[in-house]
C-alpha positions as CSV (number, residue, x, y, z in Angstrom):
1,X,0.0,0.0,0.0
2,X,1.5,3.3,-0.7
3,X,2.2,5.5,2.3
4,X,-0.3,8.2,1.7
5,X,-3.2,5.6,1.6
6,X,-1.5,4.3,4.7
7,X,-1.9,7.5,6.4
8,X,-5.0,8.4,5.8
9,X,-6.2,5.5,7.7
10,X,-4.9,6.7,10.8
11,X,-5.5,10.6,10.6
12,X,-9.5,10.5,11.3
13,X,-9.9,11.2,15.2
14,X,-12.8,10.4,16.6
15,X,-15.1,13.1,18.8
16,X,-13.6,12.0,22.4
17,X,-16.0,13.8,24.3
18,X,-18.8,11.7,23.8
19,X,-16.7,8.4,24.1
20,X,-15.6,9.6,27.3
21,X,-18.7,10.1,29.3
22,X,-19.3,6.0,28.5
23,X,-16.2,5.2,29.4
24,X,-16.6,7.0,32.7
25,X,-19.8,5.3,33.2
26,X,-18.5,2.0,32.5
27,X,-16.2,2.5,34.6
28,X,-19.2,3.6,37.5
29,X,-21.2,0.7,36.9
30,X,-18.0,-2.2,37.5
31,X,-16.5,-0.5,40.1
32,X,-20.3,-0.1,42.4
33,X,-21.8,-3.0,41.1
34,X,-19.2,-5.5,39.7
35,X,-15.9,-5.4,42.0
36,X,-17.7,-6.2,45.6
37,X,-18.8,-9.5,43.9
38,X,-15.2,-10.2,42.5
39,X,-13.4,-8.8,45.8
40,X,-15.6,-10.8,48.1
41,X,-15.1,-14.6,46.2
42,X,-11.8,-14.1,45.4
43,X,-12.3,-13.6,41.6
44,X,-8.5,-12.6,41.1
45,X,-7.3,-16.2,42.7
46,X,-9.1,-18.1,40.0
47,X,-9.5,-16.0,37.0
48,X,-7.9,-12.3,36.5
49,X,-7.1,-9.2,38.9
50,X,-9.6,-6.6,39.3
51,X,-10.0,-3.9,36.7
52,X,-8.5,-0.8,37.4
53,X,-9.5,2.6,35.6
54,X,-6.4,3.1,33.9
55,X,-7.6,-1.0,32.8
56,X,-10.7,0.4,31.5
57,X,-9.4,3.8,29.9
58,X,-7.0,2.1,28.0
59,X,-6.5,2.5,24.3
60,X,-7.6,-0.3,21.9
61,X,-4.4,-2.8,22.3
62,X,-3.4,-4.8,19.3
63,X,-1.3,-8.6,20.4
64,X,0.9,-9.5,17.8
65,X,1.5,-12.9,18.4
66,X,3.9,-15.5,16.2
67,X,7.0,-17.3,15.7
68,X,10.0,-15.7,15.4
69,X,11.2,-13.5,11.9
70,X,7.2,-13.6,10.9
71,X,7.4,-10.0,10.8
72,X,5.9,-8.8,13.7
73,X,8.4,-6.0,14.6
74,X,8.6,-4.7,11.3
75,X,4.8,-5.0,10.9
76,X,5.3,-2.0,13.8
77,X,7.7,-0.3,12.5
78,X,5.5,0.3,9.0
79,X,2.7,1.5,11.1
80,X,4.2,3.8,12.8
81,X,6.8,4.9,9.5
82,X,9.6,4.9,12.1
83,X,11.6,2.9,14.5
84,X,10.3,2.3,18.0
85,X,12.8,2.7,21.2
86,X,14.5,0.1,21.9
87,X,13.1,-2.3,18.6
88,X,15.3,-5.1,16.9
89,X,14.5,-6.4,13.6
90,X,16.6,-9.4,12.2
91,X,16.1,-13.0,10.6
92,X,16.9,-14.3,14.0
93,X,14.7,-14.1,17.4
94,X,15.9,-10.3,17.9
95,X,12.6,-9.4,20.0
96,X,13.4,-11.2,24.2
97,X,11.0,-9.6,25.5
98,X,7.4,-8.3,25.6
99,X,7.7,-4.1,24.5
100,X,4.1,-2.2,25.0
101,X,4.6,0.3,22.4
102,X,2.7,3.5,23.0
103,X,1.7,6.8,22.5
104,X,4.3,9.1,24.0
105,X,5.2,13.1,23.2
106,X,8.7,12.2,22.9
107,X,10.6,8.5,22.5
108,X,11.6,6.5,25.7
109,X,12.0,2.8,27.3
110,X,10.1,2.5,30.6
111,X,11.2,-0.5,32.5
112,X,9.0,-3.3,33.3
113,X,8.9,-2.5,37.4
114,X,8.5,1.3,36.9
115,X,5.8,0.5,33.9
116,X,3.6,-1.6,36.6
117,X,3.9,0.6,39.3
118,X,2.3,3.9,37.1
119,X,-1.0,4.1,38.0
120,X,-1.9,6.3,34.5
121,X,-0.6,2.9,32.3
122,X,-3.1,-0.1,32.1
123,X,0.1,-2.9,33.4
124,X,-0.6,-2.9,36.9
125,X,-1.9,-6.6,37.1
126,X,1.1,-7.8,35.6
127,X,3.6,-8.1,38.8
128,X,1.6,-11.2,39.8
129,X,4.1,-12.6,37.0
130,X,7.1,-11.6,39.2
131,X,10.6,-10.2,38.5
132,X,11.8,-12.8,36.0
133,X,8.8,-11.7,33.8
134,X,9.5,-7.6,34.7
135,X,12.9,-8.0,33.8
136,X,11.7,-8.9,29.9
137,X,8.6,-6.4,29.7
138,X,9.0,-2.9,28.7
139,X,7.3,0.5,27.7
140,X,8.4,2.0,24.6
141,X,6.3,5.5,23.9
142,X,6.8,7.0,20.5
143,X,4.8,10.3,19.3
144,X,3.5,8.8,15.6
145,X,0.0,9.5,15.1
146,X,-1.0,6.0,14.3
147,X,-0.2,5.3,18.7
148,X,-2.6,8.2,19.3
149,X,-5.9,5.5,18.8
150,X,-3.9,2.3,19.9
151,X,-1.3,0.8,22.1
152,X,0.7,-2.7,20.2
153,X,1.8,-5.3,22.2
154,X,5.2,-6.9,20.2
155,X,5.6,-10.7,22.2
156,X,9.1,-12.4,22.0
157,X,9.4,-14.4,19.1
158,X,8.1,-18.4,19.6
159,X,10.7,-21.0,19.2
160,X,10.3,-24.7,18.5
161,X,11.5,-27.0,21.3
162,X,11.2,-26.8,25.6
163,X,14.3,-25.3,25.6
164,X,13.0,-21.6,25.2
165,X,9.6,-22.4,27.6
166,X,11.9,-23.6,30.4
167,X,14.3,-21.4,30.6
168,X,12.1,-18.4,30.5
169,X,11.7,-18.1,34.0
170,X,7.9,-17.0,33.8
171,X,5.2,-18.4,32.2
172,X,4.9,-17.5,28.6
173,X,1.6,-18.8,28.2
174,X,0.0,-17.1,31.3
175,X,1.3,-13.6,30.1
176,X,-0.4,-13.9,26.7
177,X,-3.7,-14.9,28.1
178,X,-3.5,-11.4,30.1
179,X,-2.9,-10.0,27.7
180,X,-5.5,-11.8,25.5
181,X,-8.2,-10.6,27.7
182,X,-7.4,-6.9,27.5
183,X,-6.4,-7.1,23.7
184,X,-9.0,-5.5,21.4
185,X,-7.9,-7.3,18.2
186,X,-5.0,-10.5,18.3
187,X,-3.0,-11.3,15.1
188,X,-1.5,-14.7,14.6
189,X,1.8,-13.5,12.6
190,X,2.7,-16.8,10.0
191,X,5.5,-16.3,7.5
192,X,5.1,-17.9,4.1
193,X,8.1,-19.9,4.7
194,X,7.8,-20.7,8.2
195,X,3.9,-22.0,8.5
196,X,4.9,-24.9,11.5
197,X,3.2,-24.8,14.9
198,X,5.3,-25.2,17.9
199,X,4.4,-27.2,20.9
200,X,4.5,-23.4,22.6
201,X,2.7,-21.5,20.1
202,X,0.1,-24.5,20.1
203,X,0.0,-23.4,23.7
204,X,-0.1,-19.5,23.4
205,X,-3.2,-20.7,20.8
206,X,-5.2,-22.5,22.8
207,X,-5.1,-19.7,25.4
208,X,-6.8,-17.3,23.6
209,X,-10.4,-20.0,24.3
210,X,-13.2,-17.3,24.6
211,X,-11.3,-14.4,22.6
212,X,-12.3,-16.0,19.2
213,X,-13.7,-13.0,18.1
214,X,-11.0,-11.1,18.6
215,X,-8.3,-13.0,16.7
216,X,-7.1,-11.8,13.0
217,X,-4.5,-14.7,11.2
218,X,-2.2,-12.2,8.9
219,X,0.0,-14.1,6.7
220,X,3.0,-12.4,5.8
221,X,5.7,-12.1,3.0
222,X,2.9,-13.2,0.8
223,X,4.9,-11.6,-2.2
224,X,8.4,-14.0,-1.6
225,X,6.2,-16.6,-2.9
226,X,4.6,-16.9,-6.7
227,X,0.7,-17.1,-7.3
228,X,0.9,-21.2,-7.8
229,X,3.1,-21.5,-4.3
230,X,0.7,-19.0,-2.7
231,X,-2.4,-21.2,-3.4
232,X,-0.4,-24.1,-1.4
233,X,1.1,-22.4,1.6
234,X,-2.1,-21.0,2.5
235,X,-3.7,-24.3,2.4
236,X,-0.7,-25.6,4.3
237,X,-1.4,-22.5,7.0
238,X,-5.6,-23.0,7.2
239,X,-4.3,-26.7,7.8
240,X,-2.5,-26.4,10.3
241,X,-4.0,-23.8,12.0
242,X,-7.1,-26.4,11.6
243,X,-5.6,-28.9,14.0
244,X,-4.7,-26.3,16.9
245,X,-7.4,-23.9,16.6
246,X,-11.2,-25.9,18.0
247,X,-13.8,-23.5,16.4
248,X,-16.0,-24.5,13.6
249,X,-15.6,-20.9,12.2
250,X,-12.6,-20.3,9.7
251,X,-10.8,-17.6,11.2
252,X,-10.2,-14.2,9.2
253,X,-7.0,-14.3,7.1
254,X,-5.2,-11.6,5.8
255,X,-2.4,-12.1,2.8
256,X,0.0,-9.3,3.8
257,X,3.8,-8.2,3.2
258,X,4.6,-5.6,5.2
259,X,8.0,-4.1,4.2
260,X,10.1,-1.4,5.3
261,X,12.2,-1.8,2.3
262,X,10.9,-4.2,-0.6
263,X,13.5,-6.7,-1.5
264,X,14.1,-7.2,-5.3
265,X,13.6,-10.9,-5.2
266,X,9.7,-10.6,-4.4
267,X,7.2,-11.8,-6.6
268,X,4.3,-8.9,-8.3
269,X,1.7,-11.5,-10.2
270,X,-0.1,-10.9,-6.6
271,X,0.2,-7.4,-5.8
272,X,-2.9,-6.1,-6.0
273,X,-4.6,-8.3,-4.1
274,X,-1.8,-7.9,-1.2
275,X,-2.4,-4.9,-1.0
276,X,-6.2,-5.3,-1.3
277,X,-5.5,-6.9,2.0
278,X,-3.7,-5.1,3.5
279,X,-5.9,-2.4,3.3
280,X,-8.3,-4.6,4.9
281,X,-6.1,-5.4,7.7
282,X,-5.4,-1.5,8.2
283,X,-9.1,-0.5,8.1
284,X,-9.8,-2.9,11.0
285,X,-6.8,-1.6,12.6
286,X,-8.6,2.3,11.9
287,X,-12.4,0.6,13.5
288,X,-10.6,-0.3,16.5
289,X,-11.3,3.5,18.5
290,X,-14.7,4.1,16.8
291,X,-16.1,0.4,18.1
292,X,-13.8,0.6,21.8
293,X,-16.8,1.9,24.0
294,X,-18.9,-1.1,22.5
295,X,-16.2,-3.5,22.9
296,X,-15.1,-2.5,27.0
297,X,-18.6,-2.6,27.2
298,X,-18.7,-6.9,25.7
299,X,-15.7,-7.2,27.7
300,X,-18.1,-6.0,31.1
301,X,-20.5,-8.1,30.2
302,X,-18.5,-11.2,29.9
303,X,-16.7,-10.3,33.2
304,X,-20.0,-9.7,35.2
305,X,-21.5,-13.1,34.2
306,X,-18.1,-14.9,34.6
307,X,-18.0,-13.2,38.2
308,X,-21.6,-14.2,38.8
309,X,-21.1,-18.0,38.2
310,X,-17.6,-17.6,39.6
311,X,-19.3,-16.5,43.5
312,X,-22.5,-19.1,43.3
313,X,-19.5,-22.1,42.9
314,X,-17.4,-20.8,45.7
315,X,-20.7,-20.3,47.9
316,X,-21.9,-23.3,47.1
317,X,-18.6,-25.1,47.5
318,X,-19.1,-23.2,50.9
319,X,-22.5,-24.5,52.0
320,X,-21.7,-27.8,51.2
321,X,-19.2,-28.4,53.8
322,X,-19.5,-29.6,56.7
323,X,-19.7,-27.5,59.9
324,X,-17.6,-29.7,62.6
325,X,-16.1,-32.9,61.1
326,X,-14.9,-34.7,57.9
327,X,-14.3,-31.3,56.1
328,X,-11.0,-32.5,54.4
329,X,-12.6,-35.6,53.4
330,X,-16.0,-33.6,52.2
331,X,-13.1,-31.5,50.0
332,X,-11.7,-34.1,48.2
333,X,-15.1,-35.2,47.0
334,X,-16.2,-32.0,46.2
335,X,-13.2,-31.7,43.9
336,X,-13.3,-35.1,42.6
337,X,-16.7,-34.2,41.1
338,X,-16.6,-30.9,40.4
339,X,-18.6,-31.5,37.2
340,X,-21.4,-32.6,38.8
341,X,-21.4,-29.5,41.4
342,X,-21.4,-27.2,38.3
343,X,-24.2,-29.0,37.2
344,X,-26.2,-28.6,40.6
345,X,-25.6,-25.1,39.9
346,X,-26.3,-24.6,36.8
347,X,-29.7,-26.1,37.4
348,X,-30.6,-25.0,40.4
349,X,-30.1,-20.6,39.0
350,X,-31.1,-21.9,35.3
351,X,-27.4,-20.5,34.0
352,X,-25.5,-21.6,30.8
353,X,-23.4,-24.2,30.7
354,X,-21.2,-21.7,28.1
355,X,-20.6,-19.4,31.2
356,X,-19.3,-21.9,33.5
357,X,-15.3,-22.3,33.7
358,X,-13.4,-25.2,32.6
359,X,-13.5,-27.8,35.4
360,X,-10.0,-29.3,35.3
361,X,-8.7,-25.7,35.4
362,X,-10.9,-24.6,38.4
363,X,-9.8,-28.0,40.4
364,X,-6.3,-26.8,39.9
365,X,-6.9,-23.1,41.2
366,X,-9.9,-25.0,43.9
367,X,-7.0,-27.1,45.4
368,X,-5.0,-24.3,46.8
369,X,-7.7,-22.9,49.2
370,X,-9.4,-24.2,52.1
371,X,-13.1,-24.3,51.0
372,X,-14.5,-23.7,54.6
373,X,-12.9,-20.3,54.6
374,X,-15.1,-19.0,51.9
375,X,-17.7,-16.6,51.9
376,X,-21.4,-17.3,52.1
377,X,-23.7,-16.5,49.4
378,X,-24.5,-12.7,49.5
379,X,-27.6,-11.9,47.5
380,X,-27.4,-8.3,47.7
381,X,-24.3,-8.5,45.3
382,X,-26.5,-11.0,43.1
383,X,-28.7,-8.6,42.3
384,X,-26.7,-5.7,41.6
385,X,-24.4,-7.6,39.2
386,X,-28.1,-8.7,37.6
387,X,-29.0,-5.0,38.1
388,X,-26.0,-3.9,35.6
389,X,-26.5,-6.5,33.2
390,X,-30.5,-6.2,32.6
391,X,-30.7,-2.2,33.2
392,X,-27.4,-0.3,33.9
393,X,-25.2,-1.1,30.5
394,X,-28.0,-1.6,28.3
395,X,-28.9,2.1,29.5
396,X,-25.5,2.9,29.2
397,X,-25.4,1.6,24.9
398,X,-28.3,4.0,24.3
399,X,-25.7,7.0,25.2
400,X,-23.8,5.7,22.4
401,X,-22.5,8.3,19.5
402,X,-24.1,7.5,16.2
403,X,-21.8,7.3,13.2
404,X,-22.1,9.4,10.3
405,X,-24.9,7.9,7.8
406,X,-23.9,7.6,4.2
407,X,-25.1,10.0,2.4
408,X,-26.7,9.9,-1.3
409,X,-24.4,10.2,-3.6
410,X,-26.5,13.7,-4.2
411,X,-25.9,14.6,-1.0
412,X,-22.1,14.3,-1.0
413,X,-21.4,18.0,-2.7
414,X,-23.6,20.8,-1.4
415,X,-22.3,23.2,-4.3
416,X,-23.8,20.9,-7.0
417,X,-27.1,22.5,-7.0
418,X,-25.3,25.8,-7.9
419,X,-24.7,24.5,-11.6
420,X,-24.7,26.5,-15.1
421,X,-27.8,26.3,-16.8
422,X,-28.3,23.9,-19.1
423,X,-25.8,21.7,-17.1
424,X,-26.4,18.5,-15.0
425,X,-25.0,17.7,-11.5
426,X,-22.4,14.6,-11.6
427,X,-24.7,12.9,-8.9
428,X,-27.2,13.2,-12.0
429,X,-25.5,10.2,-13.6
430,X,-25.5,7.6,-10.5
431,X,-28.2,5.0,-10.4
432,X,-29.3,6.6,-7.1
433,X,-30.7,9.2,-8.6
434,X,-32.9,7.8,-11.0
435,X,-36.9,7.8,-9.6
436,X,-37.8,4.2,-9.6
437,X,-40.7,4.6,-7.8
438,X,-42.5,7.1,-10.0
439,X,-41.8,4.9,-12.9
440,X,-43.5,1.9,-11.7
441,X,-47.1,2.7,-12.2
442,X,-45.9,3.8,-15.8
443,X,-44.5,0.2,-16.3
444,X,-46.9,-2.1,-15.0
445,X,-49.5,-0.5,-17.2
446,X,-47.5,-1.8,-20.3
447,X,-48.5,-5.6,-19.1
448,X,-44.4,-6.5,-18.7
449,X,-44.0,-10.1,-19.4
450,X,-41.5,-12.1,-17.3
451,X,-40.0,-8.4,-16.1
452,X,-39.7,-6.8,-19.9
453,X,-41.4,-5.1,-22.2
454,X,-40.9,-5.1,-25.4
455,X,-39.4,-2.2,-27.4
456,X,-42.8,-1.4,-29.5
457,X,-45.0,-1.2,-26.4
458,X,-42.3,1.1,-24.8
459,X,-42.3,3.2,-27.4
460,X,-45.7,5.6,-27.5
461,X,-44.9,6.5,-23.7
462,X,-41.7,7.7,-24.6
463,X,-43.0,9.3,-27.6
464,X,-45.1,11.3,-24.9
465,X,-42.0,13.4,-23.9
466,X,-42.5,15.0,-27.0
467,X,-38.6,15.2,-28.3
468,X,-37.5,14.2,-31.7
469,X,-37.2,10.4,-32.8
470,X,-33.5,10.6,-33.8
471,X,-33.3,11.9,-29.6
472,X,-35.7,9.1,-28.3
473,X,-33.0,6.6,-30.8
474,X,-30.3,7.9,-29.0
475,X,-32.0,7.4,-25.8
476,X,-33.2,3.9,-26.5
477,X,-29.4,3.0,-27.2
478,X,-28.3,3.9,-24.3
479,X,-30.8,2.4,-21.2
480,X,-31.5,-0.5,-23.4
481,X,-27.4,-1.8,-21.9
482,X,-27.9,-5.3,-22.5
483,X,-29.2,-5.1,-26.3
484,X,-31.7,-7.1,-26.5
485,X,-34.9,-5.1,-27.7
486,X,-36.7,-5.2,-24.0
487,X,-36.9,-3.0,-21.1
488,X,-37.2,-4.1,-17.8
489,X,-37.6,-1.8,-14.7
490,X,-34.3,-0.6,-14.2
491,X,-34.1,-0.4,-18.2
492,X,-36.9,1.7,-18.6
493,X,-36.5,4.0,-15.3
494,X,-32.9,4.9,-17.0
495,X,-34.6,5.7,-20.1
496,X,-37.1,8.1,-18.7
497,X,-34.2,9.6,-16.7
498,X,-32.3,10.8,-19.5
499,X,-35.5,11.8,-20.9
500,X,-35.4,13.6,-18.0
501,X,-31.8,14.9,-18.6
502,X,-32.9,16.5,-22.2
503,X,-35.5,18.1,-21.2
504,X,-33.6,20.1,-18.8
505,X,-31.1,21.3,-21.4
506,X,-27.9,18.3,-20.2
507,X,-26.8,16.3,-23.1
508,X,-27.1,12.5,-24.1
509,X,-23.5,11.2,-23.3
510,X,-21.8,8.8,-26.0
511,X,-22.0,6.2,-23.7
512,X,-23.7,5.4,-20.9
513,X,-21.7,5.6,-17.8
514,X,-20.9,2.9,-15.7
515,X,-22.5,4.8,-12.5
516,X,-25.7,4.7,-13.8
517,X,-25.8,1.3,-14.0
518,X,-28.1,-0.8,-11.4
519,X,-25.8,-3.0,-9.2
520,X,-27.5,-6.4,-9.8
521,X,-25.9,-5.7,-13.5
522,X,-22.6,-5.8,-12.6
């Protein structure tokens, strides 16, 4: 894509007044009615922290996740037309650690420790992954205008093997799925000549369960490959991404090549549809601030009824104890069949078995706490968490700012009406201009057979208009596109428009333009 079309993606800024007044009352509604139910059952032992506001004001964030050399560095550095502090690019795994690259007014690396410790940055929950995960997270704040709608989360490249998982010191895995659940879109980075799966990446996949909707696949380099190899490596990709990824939807893809310098060895038979897609992939990147209040918003939702489920197990789990004796034994059979608990719960509050957490996951989490030290079913916080989700953020969507309708294609240049005489508007000659509707009465009244009429039946009404035959010829030639000597409704409407046109002084064109043909013609 060339740079100006680049740009121009990421210049619109959206009116911020009206997004912030529903992001403050987002943030209202979790923190009165939503926290108390996550503080009191211990919602941050089994699942995530609590949100903080600096959580919920946070910019969209993009994850770029992949193996390493897929491009996911670079990818960054031709958003943002300029090097990022403290970025690496090279065929081999240059990127150790996890950068947050944001919007800054000048360039600088903020440490992991300090990073988590600002209460203005949205990183707070991430010391629960302790110093040996600080020590490889960063801040790097750049002032390009594509950072002022979105904060990009680069990840260490993924290499086959244990070696790399062990050695970390942290758990890789863990660290994306936070991130996951804050991320606003999460691209899958595959190279077209490195389209294997790792045992790790498998794992970094499968953590993203339940942010399906969020995940883009981008498959980059497309252009060091020729149209023939294309076709096969991204049937190789789709198959192996088939055997990690447990959806029945096919996941978006995006054929991209994303260079900072084009290298002279690439391949041009598929260049326009690369950069077809890439324009794709850059216009979702551009949605990503206009649909964030509506997203934070699904991403409340989703919290509130994960949080609800979350404290009728743990009270349950509570109640079913015993009060004097047996109470270890009573635990071990309440965690041996923890499926059939969720099951009494699920059918004694008539819930969804969709919002209930994965059982061998919770036993895991379950097994560190003493269940007779939980709290007791509070139905006060029930009801306000129902309370938000039946009245409070469905209140809160009708605040929302409308987008800008499309407008007519008349409509699109209010100095067209203040034309020469004798001359036509350019909207004159789109297909939305022509008066269908006043044309219909006129049609049916010929007796149209199978949707036509034929040309001598047409031909008294437009001999109505009164203009000369050689005119009315001219006319005919030119509405009558597909040549066969019968006018249907779009046919005939046309006609009568430039009928129309005459008699308002424009003139016939030689042919007849491609705008004012109907789109089912195409």
């Amino acid at each position: 894509m060339k740079r100006k079309d680049k740009e121009a993606v990421f210049q619109s800024k959206q009116p911020d007044d009206e997004y912030t007044q529903v992001i403050e009352g987002i943030k209202k509604i979790y923190n009165s009615k939503i926290k108390p139910l996550e503080t009191t059952y211990n919602f941050e032992g089994f699942h995530s922290t609590p949100l903080t506001d600096s959580d919920i004001e946070a910019k969209p964030i993009v994850l770029l996740i992949g193996q390493y050399s897929t491009g996911k560095t670079t990818f960054i550095r031709y958003l943002l037309d300029k090097a990022y502090p403290g970025e690496h690019i090279g065929v081999e795994p240059t990127t150790d650690r996890f950068v947050a690259v944001m919007h800054g007014q000048e360039d600088r690396v903020m440490p992991g420790n300090a990073a988590t410790v600002n209460q203005d940055l949205p990183f707070r929950g991430l010391n629960r992954f302790g110093q040996a995960f600080l020590s490889r997270f960063q801040v790097s704040q750049s002032n390009a205008p594509a950072l002022e709608n979105m904060t990009i989360i680069d990840t260490p490249g993924i290499l086959a093997g244990d070696k790399q998982r062990i050695e970390r010191g942290y758990d890789y895995t863990q660290v994306i799925e936070w991130f996951a659940q804050r991320a606003d879109l999460i691209i899958l980075m595959f190279d077209s000549h490195k389209l294997d799966i790792s045992n790790e990446f498998k794992l970094a996949i499968h953590s993203l369960k339940g942010q399906e909707e969020k995940v883009r696949v981008v498959l980059n380099k497309s252009d060091m490959v020729n149209q023939q190899q294309l076709m096969r490596v991204y049937g190789a990709m789709m198959w192996s991404l088939g055997k990690v990824v447990q959806t029945p939807e096919v996941m978006r893809v995006y054929l991209s090549s994303f260079w900072t310098e084009k290298p002279p060895n690439c391949f041009d038979d598929c260049r326009t549809l690369i950069d077809a897609e890439c324009e794709d992939l850059l216009h979702d990147l551009k949605e990503l601030k206009r649909n964030a209040a509506i997203r934070k918003i699904n991403e409340i939702v989703k919290r509130a009824r994960l949080a609800k489920v979350h404290a009728l197990i743990i009270s349950h789990l509570k109640k079913e104890m015993p009060s004097m004796f047996g109470k270890k034994k009573k635990q071990e059979a309440l965690l041996k069949n923890l499926e059939q608990e969720f099951l009494k719960i699920q059918q004694r509050y008539h819930l969804p078995a969709g919002d209930f957490p994965h059982p061998e996951k919770f036993r895991q989490n379950l097994s560190l706490y003493d269940m007779d030290k939980f709290k007791a079913l509070k139905e006060d916080l029930i009801e306000r968490v129902d309370e938000s989700l039946a009245a409070d953020l469905p209140r809160l969507m009708h605040t929302f700012p409308m987008s800008n309708p499309q407008l007519d294609q008349s409509q699109r240049n209010p100095f067209e009406t203040e034309t020469v005489p004798g001359e036509l508007p350019p909207s004159y000659w789109h297909f939305a201009a022509v008066d269908k509707a006043s044309c219909l009465s006129t049609f049916q009244g010929l007796s149209p057979r199978e949707g036509k009429v034929a040309g001598g039946a047409v031909k008294p009404v437009l001999m109505e208009s009164g203009l000369p035959t050689d005119t009315l010829a001219q006319i005919w030639g030119l509405a009558d596109f597909d040549n066969d000597g019968y006018m249907d409704m779009d046919e005939f409407s046309i006609a009568m428009h430039l009928i129309k046109a005459v008699q308002n002084g424009g003139k016939l064109p030689e042919k007849l333009p491609a705008t004012l043909l109907p789109n089912r013609k195409f």
